[in-house]
C-alpha positions in Angstrom: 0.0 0.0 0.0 1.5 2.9 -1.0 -1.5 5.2 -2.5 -4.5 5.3 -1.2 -7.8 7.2 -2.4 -10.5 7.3 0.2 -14.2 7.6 -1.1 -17.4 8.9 0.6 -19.9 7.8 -1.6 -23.1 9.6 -2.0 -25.9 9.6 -4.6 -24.7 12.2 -6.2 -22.1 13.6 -5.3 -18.7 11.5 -3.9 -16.1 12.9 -1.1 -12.5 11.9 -2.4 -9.2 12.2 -0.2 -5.8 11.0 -1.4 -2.7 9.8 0.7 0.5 8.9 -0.2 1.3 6.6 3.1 5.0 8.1 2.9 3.4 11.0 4.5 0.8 10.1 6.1 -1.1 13.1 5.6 -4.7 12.6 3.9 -5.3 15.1 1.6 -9.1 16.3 0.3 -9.4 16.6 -3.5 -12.4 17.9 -5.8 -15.8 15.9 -4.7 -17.1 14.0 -7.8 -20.4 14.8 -9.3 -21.7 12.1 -10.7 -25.5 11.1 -12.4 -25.1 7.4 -12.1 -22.7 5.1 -10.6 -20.6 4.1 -14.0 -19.7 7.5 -14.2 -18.6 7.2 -10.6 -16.5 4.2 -11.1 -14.9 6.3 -14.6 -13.6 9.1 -12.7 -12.5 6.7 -10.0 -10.8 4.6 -12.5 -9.3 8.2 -14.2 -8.2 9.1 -10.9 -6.5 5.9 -9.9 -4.5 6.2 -13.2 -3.7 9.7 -12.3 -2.3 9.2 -8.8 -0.8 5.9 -9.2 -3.6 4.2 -7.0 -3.1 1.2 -5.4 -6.0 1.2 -2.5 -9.2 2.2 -2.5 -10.5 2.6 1.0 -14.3 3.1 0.9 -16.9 4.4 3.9 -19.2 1.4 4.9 -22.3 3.5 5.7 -23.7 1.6 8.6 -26.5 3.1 10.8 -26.3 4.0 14.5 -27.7 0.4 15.4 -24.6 -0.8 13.8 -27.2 -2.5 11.3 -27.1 -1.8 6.8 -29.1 0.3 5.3 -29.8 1.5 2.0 -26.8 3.7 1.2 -24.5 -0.1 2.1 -26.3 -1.1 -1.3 -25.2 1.7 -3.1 -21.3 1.2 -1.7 -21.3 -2.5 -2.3 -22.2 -2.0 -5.9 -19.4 0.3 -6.4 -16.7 -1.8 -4.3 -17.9 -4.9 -6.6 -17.7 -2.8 -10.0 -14.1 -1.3 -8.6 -13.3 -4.9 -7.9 -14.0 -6.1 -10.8 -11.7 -3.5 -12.2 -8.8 -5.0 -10.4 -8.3 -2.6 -8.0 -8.2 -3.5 -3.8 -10.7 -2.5 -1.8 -11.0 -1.9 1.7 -13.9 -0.5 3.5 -14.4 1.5 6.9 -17.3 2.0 8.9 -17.8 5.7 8.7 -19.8 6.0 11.7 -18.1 8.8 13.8 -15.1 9.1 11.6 -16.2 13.1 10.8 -15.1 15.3 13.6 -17.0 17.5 15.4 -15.1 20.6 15.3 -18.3 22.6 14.4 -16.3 24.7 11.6 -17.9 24.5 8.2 -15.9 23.0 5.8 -15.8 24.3 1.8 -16.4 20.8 0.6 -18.1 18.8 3.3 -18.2 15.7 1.1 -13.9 15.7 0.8 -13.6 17.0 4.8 -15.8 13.5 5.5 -13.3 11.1 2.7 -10.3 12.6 4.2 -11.1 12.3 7.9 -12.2 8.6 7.0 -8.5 8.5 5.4 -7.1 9.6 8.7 -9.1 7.1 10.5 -7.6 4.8 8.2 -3.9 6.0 8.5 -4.1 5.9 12.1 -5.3 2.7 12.5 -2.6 1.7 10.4 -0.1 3.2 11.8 0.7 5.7 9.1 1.4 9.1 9.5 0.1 11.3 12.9 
C-alpha cells in the first residue's frame, strides 16, 4: 500500500481524499459529481491512473444500530464494480469518523473522505 484514495460515496455527489502513506497526511481533492454510478466508477478509475492508486478505501455506511441500510447497497455495488476492475478495496465504517469541530468545511463531502482517510492511517499506523 502505497497510495490510497479514500471515497465517501453519496448519490450524487462522492467525497474523495488521497494519501501517499510516505506521508501520512490525507489530503481532500475535488468531490465528484456524478449522475449514475458508472460515471462514478470512470472518474474513480481516471483518478487511480492519475495518482498511481493502489488502495481504495471506501466508507461502509452503517446506521447507528450498527445495522445496513440503503446507502451499504449503493457502496457494495461500487466496491464490486471497482473490484472487478482490479483494484483492492477496503472499506471503513464511517460511523463517527467526521469530527466534530463545528467549523464549516468548503467541501463537506472531501472533509468527511479525508477524515475517513485519517481514521484509516491511524489505525494503520501511518502518519500522525
Amino acid at each position: 500500500m502505497q497510495h490510497v484514495l479514500a471515497l465517501d460515496i453519496g448519490t450524487r455527489r462522492t467525497g474523495a481524499a488521497f494519501a501517499d502513506v510516505a506521508t501520512g497526511i490525507p489530503l481532500p481533492l475535488e468531490t465528484i459529481a456524478h449522475t449514475s454510478l458508472k460515471q462514478l466508477c470512470d472518474r474513480v478509475l481516471v483518478l487511480c491512473q492519475e495518482r498511481s492508486i493502489d488502495t481504495i478505501l471506501l466508507g461502509w455506511p452503517l446506521l447507528p444500530s450498527g445495522k445496513e441500510g440503503a446507502q451499504v447497497k449503493i457502496v457494495r455495488k461500487v466496491q464490486e464494480a471497482l473490484t472487478q476492475a482490479g483494484l483492492h478495496i477496503e472499506v471503513l465504517d464511517e460511523r463517527y469518523t467526521t469530527p466534530r469541530s463545528g467549523k464549516i468545511a468548503s467541501d463537506p463531502d472531501s472533509a468527511a473522505a479525508c477524515a475517513l482517510l485519517g481514521v484509516f492511517l491511524q489505525r494503520k499506523g501511518i502518519g500522525k
